[in-house]
N, C-alpha and C positions, 0 to 999 in steps of 0.2 A: 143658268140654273140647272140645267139640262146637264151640262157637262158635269159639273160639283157633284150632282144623284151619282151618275156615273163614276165616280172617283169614289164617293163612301161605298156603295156598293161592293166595289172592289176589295178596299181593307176589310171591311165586316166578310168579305168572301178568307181573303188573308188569314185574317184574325178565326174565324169559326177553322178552317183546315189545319191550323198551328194546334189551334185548340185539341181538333179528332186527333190528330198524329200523337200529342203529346198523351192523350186517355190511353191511345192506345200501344204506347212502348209503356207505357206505367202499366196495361195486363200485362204484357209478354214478358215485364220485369216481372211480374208477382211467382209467374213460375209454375202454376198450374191451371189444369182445365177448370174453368167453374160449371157448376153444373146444380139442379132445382135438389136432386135430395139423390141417397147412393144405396142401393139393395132395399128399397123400401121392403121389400116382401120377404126379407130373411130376420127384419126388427132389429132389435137394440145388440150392439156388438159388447159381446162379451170384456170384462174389464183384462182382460189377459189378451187379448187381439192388439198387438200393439201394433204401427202401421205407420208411424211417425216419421222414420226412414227406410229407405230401402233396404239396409241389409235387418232390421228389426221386423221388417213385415215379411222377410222371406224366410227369416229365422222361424217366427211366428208359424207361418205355413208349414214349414218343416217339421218341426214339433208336435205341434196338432195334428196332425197327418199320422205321424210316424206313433201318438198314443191312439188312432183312431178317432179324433175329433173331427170328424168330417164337417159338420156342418159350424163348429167356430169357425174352422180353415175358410170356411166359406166365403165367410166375411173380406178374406184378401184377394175376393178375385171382384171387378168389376160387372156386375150381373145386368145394366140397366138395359140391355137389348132384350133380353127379357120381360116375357110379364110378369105382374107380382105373384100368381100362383105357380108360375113357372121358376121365380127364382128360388124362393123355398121347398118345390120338389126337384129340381133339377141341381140346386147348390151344391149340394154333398156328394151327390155322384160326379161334380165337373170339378172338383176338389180331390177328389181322390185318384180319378183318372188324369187330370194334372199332376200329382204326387207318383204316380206311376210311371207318365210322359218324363220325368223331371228325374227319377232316379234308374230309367232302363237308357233312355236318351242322351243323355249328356252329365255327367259328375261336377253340380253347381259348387263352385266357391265362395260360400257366404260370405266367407273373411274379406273377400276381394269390391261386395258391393259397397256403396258409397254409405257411411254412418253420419250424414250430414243432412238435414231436413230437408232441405232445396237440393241433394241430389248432387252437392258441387263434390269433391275429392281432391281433398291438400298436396300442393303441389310437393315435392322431396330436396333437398338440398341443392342436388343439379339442374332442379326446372327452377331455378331462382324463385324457391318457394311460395307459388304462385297455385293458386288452385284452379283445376280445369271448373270454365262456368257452367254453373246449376242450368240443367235440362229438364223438361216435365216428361219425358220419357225415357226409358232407360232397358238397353237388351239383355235381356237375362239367356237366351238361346238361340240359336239358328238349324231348325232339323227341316229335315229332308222328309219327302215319303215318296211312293211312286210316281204321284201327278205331281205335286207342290211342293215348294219351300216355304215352310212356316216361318213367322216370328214370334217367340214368346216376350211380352215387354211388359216391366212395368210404370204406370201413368201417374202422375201426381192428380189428385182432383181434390174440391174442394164445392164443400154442397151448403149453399148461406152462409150461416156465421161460425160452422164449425169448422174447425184446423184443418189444416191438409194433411190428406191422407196418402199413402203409397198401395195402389192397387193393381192387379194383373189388368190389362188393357181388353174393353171389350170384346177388338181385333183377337186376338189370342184366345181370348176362350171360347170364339168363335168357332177357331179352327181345334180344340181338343179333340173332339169326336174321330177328324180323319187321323189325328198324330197319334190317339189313342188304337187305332185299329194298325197302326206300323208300327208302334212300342208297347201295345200293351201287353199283357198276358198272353203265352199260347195253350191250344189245348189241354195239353197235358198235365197242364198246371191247377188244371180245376181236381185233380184225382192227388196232390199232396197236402198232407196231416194240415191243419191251422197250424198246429204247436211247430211245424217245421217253419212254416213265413215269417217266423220270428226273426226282427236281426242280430246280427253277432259279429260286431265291430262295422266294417263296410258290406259286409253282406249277409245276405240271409241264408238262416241254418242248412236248407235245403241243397243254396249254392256253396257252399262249401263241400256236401257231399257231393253235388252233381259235378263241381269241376271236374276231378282226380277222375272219375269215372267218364267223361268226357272227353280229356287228353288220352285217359287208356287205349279210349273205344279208338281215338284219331290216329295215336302211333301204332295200335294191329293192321289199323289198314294202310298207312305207311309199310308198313314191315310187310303188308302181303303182295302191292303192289312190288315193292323191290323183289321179294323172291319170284314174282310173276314175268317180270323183267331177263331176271337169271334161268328161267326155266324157258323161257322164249330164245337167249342167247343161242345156244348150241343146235337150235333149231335154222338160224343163218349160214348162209355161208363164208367160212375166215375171210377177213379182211376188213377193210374200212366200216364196210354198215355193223358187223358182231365189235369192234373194237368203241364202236358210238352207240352202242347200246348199252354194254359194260362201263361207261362212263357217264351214263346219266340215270343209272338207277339212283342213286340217290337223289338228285334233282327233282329225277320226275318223281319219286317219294316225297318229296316237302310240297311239289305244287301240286299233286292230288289230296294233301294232308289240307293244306291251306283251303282248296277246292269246298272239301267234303265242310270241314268248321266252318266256312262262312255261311253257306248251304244251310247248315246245322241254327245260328245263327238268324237264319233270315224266316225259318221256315218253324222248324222244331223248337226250339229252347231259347228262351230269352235270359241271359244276366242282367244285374244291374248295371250301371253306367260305365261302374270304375272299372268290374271285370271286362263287359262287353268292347269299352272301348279299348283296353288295354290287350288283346286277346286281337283286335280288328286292326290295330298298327304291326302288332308280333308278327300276326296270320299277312298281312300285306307286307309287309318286309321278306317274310319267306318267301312267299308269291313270286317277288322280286328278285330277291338273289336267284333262287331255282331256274328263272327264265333267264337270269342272266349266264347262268351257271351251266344250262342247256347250249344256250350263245356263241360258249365260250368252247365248251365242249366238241362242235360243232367246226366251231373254227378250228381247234388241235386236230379233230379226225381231218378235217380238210387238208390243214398243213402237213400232218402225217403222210394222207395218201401224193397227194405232189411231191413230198418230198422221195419216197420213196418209187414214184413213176418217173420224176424226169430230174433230182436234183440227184437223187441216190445218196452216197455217204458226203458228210457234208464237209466237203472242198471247193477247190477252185477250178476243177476241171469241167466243171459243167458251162454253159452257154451261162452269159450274164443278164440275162434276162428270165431264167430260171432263181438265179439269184437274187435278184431284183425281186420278183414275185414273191417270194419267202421272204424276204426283208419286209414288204408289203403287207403280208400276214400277220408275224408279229406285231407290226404297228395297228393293225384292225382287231387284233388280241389285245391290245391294252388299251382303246378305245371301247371296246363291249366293256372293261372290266371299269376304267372310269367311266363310263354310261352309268352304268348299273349302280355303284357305289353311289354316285351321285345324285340320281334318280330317288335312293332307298334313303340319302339320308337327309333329302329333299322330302320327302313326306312324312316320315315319323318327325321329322320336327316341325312342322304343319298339323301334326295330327298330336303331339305332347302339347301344341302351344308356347312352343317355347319363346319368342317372341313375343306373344301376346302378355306373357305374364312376367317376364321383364321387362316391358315394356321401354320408353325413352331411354332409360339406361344404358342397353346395350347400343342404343346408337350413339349417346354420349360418348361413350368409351369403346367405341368400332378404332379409333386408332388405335390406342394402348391395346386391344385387341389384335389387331392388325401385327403392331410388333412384336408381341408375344408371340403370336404365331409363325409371323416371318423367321426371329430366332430360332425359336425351339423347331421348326420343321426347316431349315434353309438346308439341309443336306437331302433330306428325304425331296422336296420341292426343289430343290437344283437339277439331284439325279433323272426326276421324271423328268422337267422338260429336256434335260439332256438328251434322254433319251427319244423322244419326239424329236429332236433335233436330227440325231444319228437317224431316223425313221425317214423320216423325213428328203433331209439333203443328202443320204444314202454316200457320206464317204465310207462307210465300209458298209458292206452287206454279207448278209449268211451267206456262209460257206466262204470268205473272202481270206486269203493265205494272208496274215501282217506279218509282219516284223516288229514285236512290241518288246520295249526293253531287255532286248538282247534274247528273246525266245520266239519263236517259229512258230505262229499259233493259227492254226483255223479260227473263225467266226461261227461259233455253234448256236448259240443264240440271244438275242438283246430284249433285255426283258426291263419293268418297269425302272428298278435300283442298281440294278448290276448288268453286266455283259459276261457271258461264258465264255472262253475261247479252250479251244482244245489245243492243245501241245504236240510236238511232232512224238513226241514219249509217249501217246495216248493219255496223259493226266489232263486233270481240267484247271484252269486259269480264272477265278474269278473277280472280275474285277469293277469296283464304281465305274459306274456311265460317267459323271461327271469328272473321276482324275481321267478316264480311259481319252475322253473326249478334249481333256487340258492337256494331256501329253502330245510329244508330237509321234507317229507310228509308219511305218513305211508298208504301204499296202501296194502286194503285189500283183494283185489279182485287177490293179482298177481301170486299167485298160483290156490286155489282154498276160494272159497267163505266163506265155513263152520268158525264158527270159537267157541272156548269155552268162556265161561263167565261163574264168581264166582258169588256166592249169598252166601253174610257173614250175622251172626247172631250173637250181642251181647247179650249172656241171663245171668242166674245165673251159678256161680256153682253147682246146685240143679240138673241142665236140665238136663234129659236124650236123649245119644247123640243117642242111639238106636231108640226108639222112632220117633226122630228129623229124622234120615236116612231114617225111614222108611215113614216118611210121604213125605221125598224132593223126595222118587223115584216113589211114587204116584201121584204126583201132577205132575212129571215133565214126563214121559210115558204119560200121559194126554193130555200134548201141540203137537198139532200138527206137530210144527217145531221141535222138538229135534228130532236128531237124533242120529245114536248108541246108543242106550241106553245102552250098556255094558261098556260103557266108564263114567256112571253116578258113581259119588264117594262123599262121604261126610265126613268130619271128626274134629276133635278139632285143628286150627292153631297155638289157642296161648291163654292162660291167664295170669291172674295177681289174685292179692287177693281176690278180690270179684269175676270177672267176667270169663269168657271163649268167644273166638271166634270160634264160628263154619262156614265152608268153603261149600258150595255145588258148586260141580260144573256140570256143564252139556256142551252140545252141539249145537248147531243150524246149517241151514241151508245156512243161510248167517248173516253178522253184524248187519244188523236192525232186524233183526227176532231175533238175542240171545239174542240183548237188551230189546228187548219186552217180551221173555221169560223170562229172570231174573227178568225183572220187577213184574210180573205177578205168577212165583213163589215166590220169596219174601214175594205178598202179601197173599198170601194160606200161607204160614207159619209163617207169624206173624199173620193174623186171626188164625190158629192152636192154637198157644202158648197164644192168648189172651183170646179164648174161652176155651180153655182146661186146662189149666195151667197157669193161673196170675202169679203164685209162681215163676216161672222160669224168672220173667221179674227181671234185673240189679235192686239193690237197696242200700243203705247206711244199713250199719250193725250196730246195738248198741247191743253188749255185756252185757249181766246182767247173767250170769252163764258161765260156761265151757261147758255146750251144746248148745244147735240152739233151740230157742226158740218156733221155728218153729216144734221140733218133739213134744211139749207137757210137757216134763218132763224138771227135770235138778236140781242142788239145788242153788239156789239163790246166788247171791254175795252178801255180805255186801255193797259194792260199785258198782256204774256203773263204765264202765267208754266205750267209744265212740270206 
């Protein structure tokens, strides 16, 4: 009998838990707070307070706010942490100072809140028309002040047997007081006309005058830092630090510009949301370029002065490890500059929202994104990592002599889409990193400089090669650029019937210097052969003996013959 108690016991335990589980997903289905009664001490809600959904009760707000209905507005905010004398003197002022949080703070999009009573949002074609589920809470903002992050939200509640309502969250108008003392009004604002706080389209009359006068006041001091800059220059001494001052007046102009506005901003002048925020992406975008722009600057005077101490003009004759170091540079020059670009265009679309209000879309369609962009940018996005490449695995570096389709070119410098190369003509070569990088190029510089060069001589069979050696190793001990001379060789490559090829070869110091030197022996020993020996010059043979007409003797043929 004992045991059977115990066994019903148990189901009736079962059975009552099934029971609370199920009361209790049937609230959390209904969808809002229930709660005994809502603003008792503000009374009967005006028949135009509508509140039925969220983008309807924040419309509602808006409107009443913006004719001066404080205390209808009143009605959409959630008061019951209050008491009821408290909520009726306190309503209108926590209403208006919410209307002022809400239009200095953040640029709300009505259109965007949810027009569905339970707070749910239809799904769009690509979410398999499916609607995100109804919440009893809902974020209308996220602001900052110096100690805290607020949240402003609105709550679904529902007080006995009347409908549910959408109202600002007690939480929230909690917190208006501190969000009101970092967005509200500043001083100076209490000394302009009524008739100016009027609005006029997104902003008020005021702020339309006070921008243009704002931007003015920001580019003088722009404009005076730079002439301050310029008047500082000539007070350096020439070289690298007057050459990096003259190149970032204008930088440090945009970042004390950017400085002084947000300053202005945080301290002086309030706008409303759309200016404020849109003035706080510009101003941090300049911020950003100017410091990158400083960065970058920095990095040229650097590269400047190295090159100019130890690389000098940019060739091959320098140490390769000067070379190296410059190649280095450049590559930390196009690093600050994708930094910066990256960085800048990393937080204006963090700060436009751009994502946010395209929402699943754009990830729907990140491939077809994806392709689109690989297409249309695959030459520009080739070139750069080319050139990361070329940075990189360093087969050629500044100042490096190639041999590029058939022209003679220094390495002047590799930049993000193209590569410079200087021409032995002093013109310049420009060319894609990415063909520069697919072709093949004969770089001379990538060991070491030196290189050999032949000096051929078609003469007679007559020549003496003796002679000929001894004069190439006279003329070529002479030039100043050959070097080892124990490596200087001369000898017969190749003939044929009439003629002989003789080979000298030599050494130089680098490839424009051997070429100069062959040149230059060359002509020492074709003057040798033509002042000394005419006889030894290539010539057509006619036959009229069994000997060379040429030694004087022979006995005659009865015939010529050719």
């Amino acid at each position: 009998m004992v045991r059977w108690q115990k066994w019903l016991m148990l189901v009736v335990f079962l059975l009552a838990s099934t029971s609370i589980a199920v009361a209790q997903d049937g609230a959390s289905e209904q969808g809002w707070y229930s709660v005994n009664a809502l603003n008792s001490g503000l009374g009967q809600a005006p028949e135009l307070v509508d509140r039925r959904t969220p983008r309807e009760a924040m419309r509602t707000f808006r409107n009443l706010t913006e004719q001066g209905e404080f205390e209808a507005a009143a009605h959409v905010l959630n008061l019951n942490d209050l008491s009821l004398p408290q909520q009726r003197k306190r309503g209108a002022q926590l209403a208006e100072r919410l209307a002022t949080i809400l239009q200095r703070g953040k640029w709300l999009q009505i259109s965007e809140l949810p027009s569905r009573q339970d707070g749910s949002v239809s799904g769009s074609a690509s979410q398999g028309s499916q609607a995100r589920p109804a919440g009893r809470t809902i974020e209308l903002a996220s602001l900052d002040t110096p100690d805290h992050m607020y949240d402003i939200r609105l709550g679904r509640y529902k007080a006995g047997d009347a409908s549910p309502v959408w109202l600002v969250t007690p939480e929230s108008v909690a917190g208006i007081t501190a969000l009101y003392e970092t967005y509200g009004p500043r001083e100076f604002e209490k000394y302009i006309p009524e008739r100016l706080k009027a609005s006029l389209g997104l902003l008020k009359i005021w702020e339309w005058i006070a921008l243009p006068l704002v931007l003015l006041a920001i580019a003088m001091i722009g404009k005076g830092v730079h002439a301050l800059l310029g008047t500082i220059k000539p007070l350096i001494p020439s070289g690298s630090r007057s050459i990096f001052v003259e190149k970032i007046r204008v930088p440090m102009a945009l970042i004390v510009m950017s400085l002084v506005t947000q300053a202005m901003l945080n301290y002086i002048v309030s706008f409303s949301a759309v200016a404020t925020t849109t003035l706080r992406v510009l101003l941090f975008a300049v911020l950003a370029w100017g410091a990158g722009a400083m960065a970058l600057r920095l990095v040229d005077t650097i590269m400047l002065k190295m090159t100019r101490r130890m690389v000098g003009d940019i060739d091959d004759t320098k140490s390769q490890d000067d070379r190296k170091l410059l190649t280095t540079l450049y590559a930390i020059r196009r690093v600050v500059i994708l930094v910066s670009v990256t960085v800048v265009t990393i937080y204006v679309l963090g700060q436009v929202r751009l994502f946010e209000s395209l929402g699943l879309s754009i990830l729907a369609s990140a491939s077809v994104l994806a392709v689109l962009v690989g297409i249309a940018g695959q030459a520009v996005l080739g070139n750069i990592l080319s050139s990361f490449q070329l940075s990189l695995a360093k087969p050629v570096r500044v100042g490096d002599l190639v041999y590029f389709e058939g022209q003679w070119c220094h390495v002047e410098g590799i930049f993000f889409t193209f590569i410079r190369l200087k021409i032995w003509n002093e013109r310049r070569l420009v060319v894609p990193v990415m063909y520069f990088a697919s072709k093949p190029f004969e770089n001379m510089s990538a060991k070491e400089a030196k290189e050999y060069r032949c000096v051929e001589l078609t003469l007679h069979l007559s020549a003496d090669i003796e002679k000929i050696r001894e004069k190439f190793v006279e003329f070529a001990k002479a030039e100043e650029d050959v070097i080892e001379h124990h490596k200087l060789f001369c000898c017969i490559t190749a003939q044929n019937t009439h003629t002989q090829v003789i080979s000298c070869y030599l050494m130089a110091s680098d490839p424009i210097s051997s070429w100069m030197v062959e040149a230059s022996v060359r002509e020492k020993l074709l003057a040798f052969v033509r002042d000394d020996h005419p006889e030894w010059w290539p010539r057509d043979v006619v036959v009229l003996s069994r000997h060379d007409i040429a030694q004087g003797h022979g006995e005659e043929s009865s015939e010529a013959s050719p």
